[in-house]
MILONU-344831 format. One record per residue (C-alpha): y negated, x, z negated; residue in three letters. Coordinates in steps of 0.05 Angstrom, whole numbers, plus 5000, padded with zeros to 4 digits. Layout:
<site Y="Y" X="X" Z="Z" aa="ala"/>
...
% end
This chain:
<site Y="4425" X="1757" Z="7476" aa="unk"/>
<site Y="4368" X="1811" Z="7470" aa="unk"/>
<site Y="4387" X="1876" Z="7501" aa="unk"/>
<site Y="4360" X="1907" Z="7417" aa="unk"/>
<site Y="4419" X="1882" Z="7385" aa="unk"/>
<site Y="4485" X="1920" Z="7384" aa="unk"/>
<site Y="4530" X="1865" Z="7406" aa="unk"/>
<site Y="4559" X="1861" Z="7469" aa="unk"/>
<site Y="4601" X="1789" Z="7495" aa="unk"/>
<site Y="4665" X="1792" Z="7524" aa="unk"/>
<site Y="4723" X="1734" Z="7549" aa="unk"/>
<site Y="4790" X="1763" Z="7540" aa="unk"/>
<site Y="4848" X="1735" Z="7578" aa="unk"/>
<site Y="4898" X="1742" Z="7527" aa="unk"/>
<site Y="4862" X="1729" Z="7451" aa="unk"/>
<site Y="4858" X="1769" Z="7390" aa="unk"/>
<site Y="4892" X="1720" Z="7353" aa="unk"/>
<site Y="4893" X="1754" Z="7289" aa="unk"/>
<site Y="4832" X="1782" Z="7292" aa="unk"/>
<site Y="4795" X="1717" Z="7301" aa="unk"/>
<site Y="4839" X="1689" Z="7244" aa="unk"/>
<site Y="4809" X="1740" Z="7198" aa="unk"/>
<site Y="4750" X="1726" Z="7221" aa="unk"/>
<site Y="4749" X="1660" Z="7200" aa="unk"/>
<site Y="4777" X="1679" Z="7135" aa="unk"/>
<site Y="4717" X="1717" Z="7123" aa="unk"/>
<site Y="4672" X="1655" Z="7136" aa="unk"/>
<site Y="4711" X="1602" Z="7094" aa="unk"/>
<site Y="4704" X="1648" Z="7034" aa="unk"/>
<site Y="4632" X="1658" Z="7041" aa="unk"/>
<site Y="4616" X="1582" Z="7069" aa="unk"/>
<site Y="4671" X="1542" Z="7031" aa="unk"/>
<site Y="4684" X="1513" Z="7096" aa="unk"/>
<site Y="4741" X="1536" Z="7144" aa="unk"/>
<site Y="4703" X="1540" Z="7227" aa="unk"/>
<site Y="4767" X="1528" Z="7253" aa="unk"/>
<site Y="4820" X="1466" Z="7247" aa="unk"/>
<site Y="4883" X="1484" Z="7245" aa="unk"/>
<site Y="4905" X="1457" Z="7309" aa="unk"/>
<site Y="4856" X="1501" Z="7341" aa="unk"/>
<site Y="4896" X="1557" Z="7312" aa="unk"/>
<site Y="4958" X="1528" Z="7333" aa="unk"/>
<site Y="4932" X="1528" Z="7408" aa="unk"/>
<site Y="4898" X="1602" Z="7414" aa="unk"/>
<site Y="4963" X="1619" Z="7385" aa="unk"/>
<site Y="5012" X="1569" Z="7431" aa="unk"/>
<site Y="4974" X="1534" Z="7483" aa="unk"/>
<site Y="4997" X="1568" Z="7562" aa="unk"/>
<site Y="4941" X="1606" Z="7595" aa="unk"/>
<site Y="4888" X="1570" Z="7619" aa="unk"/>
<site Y="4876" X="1507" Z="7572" aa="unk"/>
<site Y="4837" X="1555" Z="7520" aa="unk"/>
<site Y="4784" X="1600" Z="7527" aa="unk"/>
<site Y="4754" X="1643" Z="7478" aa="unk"/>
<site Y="4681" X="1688" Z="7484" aa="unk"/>
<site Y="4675" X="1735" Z="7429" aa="unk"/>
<site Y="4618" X="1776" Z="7405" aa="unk"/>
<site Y="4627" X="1853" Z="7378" aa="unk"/>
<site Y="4585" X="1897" Z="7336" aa="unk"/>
<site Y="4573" X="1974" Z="7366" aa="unk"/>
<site Y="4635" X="1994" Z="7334" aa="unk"/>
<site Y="4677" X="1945" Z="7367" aa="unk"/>
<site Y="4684" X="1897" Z="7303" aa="unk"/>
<site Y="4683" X="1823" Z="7321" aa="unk"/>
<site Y="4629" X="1788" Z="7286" aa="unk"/>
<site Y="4639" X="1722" Z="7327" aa="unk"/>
<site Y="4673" X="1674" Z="7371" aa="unk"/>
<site Y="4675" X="1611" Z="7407" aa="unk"/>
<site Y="4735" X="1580" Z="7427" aa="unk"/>
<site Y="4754" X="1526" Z="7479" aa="unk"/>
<site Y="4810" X="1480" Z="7484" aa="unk"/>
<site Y="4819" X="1442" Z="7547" aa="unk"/>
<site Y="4854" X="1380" Z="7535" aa="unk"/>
<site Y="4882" X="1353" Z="7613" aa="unk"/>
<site Y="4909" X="1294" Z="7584" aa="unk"/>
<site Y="4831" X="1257" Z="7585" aa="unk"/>
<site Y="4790" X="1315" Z="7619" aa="unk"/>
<site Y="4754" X="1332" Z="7553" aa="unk"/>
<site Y="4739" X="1401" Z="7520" aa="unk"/>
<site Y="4732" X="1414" Z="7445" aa="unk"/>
<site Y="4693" X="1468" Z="7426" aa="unk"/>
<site Y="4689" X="1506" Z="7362" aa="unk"/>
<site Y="4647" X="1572" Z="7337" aa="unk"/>
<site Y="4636" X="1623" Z="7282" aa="unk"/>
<site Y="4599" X="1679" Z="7259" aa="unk"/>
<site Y="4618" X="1729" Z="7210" aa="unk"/>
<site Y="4579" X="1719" Z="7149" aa="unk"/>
<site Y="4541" X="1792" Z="7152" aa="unk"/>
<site Y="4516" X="1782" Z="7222" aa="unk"/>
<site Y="4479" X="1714" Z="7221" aa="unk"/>
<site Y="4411" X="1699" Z="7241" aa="unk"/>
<site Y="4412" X="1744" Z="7298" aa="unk"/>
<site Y="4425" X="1703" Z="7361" aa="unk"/>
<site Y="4507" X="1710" Z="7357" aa="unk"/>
<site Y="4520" X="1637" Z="7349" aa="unk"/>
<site Y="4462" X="1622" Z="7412" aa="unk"/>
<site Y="4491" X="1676" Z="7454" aa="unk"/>
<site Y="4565" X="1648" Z="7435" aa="unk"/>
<site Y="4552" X="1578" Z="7457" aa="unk"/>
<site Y="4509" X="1592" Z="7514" aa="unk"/>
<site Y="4564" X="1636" Z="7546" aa="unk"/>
<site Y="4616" X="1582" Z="7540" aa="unk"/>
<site Y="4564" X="1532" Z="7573" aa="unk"/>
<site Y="4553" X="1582" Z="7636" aa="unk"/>
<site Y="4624" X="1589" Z="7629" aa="unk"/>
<site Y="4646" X="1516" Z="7635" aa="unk"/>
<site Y="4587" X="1497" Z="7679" aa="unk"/>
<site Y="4622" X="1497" Z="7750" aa="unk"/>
<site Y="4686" X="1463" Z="7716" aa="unk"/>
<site Y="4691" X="1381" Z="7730" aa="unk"/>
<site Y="4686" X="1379" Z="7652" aa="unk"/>
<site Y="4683" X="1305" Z="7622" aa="unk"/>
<site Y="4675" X="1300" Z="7548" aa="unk"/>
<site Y="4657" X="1365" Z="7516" aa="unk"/>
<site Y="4663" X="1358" Z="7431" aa="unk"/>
<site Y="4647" X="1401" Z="7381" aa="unk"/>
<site Y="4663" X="1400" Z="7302" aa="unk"/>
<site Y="4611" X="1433" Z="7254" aa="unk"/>
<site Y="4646" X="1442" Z="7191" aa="unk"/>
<site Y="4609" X="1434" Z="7132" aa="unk"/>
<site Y="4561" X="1398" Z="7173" aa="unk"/>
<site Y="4509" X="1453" Z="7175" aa="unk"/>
<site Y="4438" X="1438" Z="7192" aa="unk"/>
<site Y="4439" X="1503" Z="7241" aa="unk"/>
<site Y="4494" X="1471" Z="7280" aa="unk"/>
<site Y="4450" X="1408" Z="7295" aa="unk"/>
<site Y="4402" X="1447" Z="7323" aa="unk"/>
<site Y="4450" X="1484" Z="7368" aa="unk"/>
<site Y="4487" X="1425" Z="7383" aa="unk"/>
<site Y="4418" X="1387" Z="7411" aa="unk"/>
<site Y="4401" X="1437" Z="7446" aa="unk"/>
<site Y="4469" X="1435" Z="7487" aa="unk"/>
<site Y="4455" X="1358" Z="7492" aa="unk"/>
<site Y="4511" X="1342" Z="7439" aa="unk"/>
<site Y="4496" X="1279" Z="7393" aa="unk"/>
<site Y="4537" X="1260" Z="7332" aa="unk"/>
<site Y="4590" X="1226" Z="7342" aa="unk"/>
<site Y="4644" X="1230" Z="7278" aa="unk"/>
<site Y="4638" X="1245" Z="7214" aa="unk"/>
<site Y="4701" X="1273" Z="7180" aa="unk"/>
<site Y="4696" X="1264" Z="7096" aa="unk"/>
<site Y="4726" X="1318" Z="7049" aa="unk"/>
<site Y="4743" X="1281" Z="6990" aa="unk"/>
<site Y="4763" X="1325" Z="6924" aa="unk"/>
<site Y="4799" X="1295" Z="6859" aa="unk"/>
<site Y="4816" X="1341" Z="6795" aa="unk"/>
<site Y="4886" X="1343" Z="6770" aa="unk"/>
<site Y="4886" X="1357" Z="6700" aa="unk"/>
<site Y="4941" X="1391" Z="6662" aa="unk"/>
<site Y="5018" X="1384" Z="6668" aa="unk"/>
<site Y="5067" X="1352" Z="6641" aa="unk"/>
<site Y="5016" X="1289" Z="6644" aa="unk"/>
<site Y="5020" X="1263" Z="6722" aa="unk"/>
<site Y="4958" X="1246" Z="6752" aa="unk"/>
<site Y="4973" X="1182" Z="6784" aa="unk"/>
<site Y="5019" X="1125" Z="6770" aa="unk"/>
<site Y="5083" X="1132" Z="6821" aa="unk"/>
<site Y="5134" X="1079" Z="6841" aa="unk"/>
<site Y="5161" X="1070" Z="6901" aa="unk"/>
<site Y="5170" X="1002" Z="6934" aa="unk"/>
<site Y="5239" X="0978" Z="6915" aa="unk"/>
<site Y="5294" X="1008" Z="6966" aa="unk"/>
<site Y="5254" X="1064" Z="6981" aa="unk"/>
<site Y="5263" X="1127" Z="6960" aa="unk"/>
<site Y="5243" X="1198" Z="6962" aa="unk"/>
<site Y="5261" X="1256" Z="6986" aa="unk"/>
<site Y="5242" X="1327" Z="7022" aa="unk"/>
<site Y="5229" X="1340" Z="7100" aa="unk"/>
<site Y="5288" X="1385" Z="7128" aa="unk"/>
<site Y="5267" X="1436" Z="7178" aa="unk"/>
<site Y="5322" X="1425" Z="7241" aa="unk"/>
<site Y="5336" X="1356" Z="7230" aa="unk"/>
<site Y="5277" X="1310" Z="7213" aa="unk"/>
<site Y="5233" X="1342" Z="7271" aa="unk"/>
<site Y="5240" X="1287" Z="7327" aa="unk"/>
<site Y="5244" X="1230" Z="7274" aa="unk"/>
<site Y="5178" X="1248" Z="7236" aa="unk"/>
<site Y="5139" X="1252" Z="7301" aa="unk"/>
<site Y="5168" X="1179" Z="7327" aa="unk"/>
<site Y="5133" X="1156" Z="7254" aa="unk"/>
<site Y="5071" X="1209" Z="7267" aa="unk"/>
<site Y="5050" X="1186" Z="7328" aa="unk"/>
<site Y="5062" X="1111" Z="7317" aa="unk"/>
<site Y="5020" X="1116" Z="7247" aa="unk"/>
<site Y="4965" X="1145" Z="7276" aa="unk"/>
<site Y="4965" X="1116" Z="7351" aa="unk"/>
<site Y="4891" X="1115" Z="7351" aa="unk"/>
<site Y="4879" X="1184" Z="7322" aa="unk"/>
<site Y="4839" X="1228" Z="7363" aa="unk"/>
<site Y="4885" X="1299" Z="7336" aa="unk"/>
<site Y="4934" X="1276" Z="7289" aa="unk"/>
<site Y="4980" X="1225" Z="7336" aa="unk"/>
<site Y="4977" X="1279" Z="7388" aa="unk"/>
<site Y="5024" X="1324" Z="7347" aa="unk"/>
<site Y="5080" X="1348" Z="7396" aa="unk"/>
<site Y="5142" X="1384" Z="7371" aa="unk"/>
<site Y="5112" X="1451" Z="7388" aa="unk"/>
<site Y="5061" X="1432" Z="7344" aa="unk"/>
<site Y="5104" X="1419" Z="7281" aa="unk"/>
<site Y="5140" X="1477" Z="7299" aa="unk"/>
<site Y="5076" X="1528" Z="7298" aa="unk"/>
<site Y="5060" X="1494" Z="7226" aa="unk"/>
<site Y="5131" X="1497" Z="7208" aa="unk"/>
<site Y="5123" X="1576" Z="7222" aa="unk"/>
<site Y="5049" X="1585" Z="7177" aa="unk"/>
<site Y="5050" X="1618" Z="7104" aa="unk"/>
<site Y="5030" X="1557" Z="7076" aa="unk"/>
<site Y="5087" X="1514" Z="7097" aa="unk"/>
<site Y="5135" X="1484" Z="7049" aa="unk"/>
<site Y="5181" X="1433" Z="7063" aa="unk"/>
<site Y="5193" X="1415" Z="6991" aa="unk"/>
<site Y="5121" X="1392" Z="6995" aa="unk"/>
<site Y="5139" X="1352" Z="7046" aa="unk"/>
<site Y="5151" X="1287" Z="7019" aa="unk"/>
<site Y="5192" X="1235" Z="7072" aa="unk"/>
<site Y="5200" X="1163" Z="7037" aa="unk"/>
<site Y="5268" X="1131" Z="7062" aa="unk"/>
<site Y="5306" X="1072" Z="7056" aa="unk"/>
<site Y="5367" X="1090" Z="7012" aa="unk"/>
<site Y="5419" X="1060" Z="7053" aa="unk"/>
<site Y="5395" X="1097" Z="7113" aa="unk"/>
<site Y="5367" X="1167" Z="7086" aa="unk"/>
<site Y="5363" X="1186" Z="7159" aa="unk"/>
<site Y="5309" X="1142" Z="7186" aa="unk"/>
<site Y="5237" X="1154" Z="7159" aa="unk"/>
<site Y="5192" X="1103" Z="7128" aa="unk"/>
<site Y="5134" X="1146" Z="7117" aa="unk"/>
<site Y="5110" X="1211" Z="7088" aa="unk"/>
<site Y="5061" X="1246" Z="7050" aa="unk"/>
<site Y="5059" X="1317" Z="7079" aa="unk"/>
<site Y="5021" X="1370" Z="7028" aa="unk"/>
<site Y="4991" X="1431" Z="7040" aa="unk"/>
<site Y="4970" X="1491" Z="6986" aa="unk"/>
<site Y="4899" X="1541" Z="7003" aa="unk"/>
<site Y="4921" X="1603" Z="6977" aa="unk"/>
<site Y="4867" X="1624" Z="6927" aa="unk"/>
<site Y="4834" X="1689" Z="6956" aa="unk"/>
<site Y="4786" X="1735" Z="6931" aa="unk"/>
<site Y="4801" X="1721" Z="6854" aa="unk"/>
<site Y="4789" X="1629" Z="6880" aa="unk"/>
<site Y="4836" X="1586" Z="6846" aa="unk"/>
<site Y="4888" X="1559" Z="6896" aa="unk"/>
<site Y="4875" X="1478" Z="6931" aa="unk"/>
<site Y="4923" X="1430" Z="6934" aa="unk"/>
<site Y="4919" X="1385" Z="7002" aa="unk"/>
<site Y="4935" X="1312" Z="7022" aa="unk"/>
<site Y="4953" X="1334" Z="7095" aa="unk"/>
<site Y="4977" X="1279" Z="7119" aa="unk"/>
<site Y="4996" X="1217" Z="7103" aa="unk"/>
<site Y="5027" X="1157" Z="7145" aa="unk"/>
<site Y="5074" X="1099" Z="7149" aa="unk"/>
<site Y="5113" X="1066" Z="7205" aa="unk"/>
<site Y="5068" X="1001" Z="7228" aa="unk"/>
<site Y="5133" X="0959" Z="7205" aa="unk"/>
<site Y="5120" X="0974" Z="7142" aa="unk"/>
<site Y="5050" X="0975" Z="7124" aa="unk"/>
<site Y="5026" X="0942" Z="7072" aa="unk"/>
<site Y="5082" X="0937" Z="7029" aa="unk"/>
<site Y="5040" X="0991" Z="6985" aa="unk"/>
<site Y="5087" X="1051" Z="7005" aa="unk"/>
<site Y="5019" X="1091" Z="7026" aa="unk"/>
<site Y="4995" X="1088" Z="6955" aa="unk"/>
<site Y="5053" X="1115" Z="6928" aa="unk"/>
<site Y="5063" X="1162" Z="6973" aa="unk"/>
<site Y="4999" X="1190" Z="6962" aa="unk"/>
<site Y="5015" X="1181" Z="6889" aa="unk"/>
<site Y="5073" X="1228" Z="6895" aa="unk"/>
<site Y="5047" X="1276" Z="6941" aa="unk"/>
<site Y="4984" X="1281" Z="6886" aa="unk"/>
<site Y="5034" X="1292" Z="6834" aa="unk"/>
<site Y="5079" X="1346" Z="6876" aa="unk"/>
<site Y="5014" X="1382" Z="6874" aa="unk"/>
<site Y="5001" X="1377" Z="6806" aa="unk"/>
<site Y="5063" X="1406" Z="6784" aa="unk"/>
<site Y="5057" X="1460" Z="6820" aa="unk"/>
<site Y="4999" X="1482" Z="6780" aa="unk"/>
<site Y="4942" X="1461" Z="6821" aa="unk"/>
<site Y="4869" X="1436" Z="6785" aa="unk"/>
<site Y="4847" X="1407" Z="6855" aa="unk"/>
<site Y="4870" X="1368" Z="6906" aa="unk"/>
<site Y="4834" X="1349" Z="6967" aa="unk"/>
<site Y="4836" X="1307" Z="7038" aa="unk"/>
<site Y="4802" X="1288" Z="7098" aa="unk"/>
<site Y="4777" X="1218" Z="7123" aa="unk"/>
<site Y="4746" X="1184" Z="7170" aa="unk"/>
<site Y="4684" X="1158" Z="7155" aa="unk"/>
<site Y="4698" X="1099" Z="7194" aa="unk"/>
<site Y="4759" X="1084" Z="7163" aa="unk"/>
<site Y="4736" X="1045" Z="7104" aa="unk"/>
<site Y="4802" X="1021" Z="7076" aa="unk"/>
<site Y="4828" X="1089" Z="7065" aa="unk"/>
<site Y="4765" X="1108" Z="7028" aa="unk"/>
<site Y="4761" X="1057" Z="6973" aa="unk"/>
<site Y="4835" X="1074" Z="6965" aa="unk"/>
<site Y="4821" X="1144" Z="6949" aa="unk"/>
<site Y="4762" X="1127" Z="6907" aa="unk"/>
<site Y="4798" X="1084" Z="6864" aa="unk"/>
<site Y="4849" X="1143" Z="6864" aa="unk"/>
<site Y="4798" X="1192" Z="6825" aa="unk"/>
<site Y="4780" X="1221" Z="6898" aa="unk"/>
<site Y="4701" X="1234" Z="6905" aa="unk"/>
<site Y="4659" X="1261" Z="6960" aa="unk"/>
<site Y="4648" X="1336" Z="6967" aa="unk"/>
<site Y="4634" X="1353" Z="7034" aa="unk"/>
<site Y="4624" X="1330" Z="7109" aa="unk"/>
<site Y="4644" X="1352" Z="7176" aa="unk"/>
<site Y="4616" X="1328" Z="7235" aa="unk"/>
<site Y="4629" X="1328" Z="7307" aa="unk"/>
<site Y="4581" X="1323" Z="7362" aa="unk"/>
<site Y="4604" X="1304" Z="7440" aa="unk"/>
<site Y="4566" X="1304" Z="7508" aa="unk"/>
<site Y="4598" X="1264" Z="7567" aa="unk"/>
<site Y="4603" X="1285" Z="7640" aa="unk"/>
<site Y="4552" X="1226" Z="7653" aa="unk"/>
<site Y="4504" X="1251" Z="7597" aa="unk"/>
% end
């Protein structure tokens, strides 16, 4: 970074948590897009010493005005990487300096593949990407749908006959709901990693609610889960109207296709909508072309694109 500007790098060994939170606060409200996902929250604020990283970037005054982070995940030898810059301090080399430390950084480390999610899918972060030797590699679709006006629903819902509904309960249905998490999404790269540590940290956000936490169950045996549609609510801040999210939604392999996703996402829509919500929204794989023309026929249409970029040890 040129020796002119007032900002000065540092790598803490213990991060500011809370002060990169608010950071990214500050640059979803101005870009719409949140720089972080939320299990990268979950690790700075979890993960032991050692498997994340963090450089950060301060004005004079010792405000931070950026930061990179880095998870190290041991199970495959791979790094994901993430970075912001507060919205008032852009244009000025931050985002360069950021990514250039955490290369020096990692550059004696027996790394293998290093990825990297631009959210929003900002033309800025191609360019920095490239020049790190990152390609595209994912794209990650935020769909939105409008919910219209209670007491009308927005979406049929029936569940499949002997299934029923009814809400997650925090202490019992922890161990349960992972066995169906991770064998829904076996071949998801973030999602069928969950761990109970990681439930609990989400368990423990602001934003939780287990009523919105819809678990669909046989009714002779309430105890074993089907499937689920967990939702999430954005607070609205700075005067924005508050966003209802499809979080999550899975079913046990054994019973797929017996239409129990589309009603759960039915009733997870419809959870939202009584709440008061005018928008929902989700992410998708672009890949996964199933689940989109589901969601399309559900009302859900595109409004905007993350994108992840990766570099392999051999590249």
């Amino acid at each position: 970074m040129p020796q002119s500007l007032p900002y000065e790098l540092e790598s803490p060994a213990v991060p500011p948590v809370e002060e990169i939170a608010a950071l990214a606060s500050r640059a979803e409200g101005a870009d719409g897009d949140p720089p972080f996902s939320d299990q990268t929250l979950v690790d700075l604020r979890s993960t032991p010493a050692g498997r994340v990283g963090t450089v950060l970037a301060r004005a004079s005054g010792g405000e931070l005005v950026g930061a990179a982070v880095r998870v190290h995940e041991p199970d495959d030898d791979s790094q994901l990487v993430e970075l912001v810059v507060d919205p008032g301090h852009r244009r000025r080399g931050i985002g360069t300096a950021l990514a250039g430390a955490l290369a020096d950084e990692s550059a004696g480390e027996s790394a293998g593949t290093v990825r990297a999610w631009a959210h929003g899918g900002h033309p800025g972060a191609a360019v920095l990407a490239a020049r790190h030797g990152l390609v595209p590699v994912r794209d990650l679709h935020r769909l939105l749908r409008p919910l219209g006006e209670a007491p009308d629903l927005p979406l049929p819902e029936e569940m499949p006959a002997g299934f029923r509904l009814r809400a997650f309960e925090p202490g019992r249905d922890e161990d349960e709901w992972l066995r169906v998490n991770a064998a829904a999404f076996a071949d998801h790269p973030e999602q069928g990693r969950m761990t109970l540590e990681d439930l609990r940290q989400r368990e423990a956000e602001p934003w939780f609610d287990p009523a919105g936490f819809l678990l669909a169950v046989r009714a002779e045996d309430p105890a074993t889960v089907a499937g689920f549609h967990w939702t999430k609510v954005h607070s609205g801040d700075d005067g924005e109207a508050a966003l209802g999210e499809v979080y999550a939604v899975g079913v046990s392999p054994e019973h797929q296709g017996t239409g129990l996703g589309r009603a759960l996402t039915a009733a997870g829509v419809n959870h939202l909508a009584r709440r008061g919500l005018a928008e929902v929204m989700l992410y998708v794989d672009g890949d996964n072309r199933a689940a989109l023309r589901l969601y399309e026929r559900l009302g859900f249409r595109p409004w905007h694109l993350d994108v992840m970029y990766a570099r392999t040890a051999s590249a």
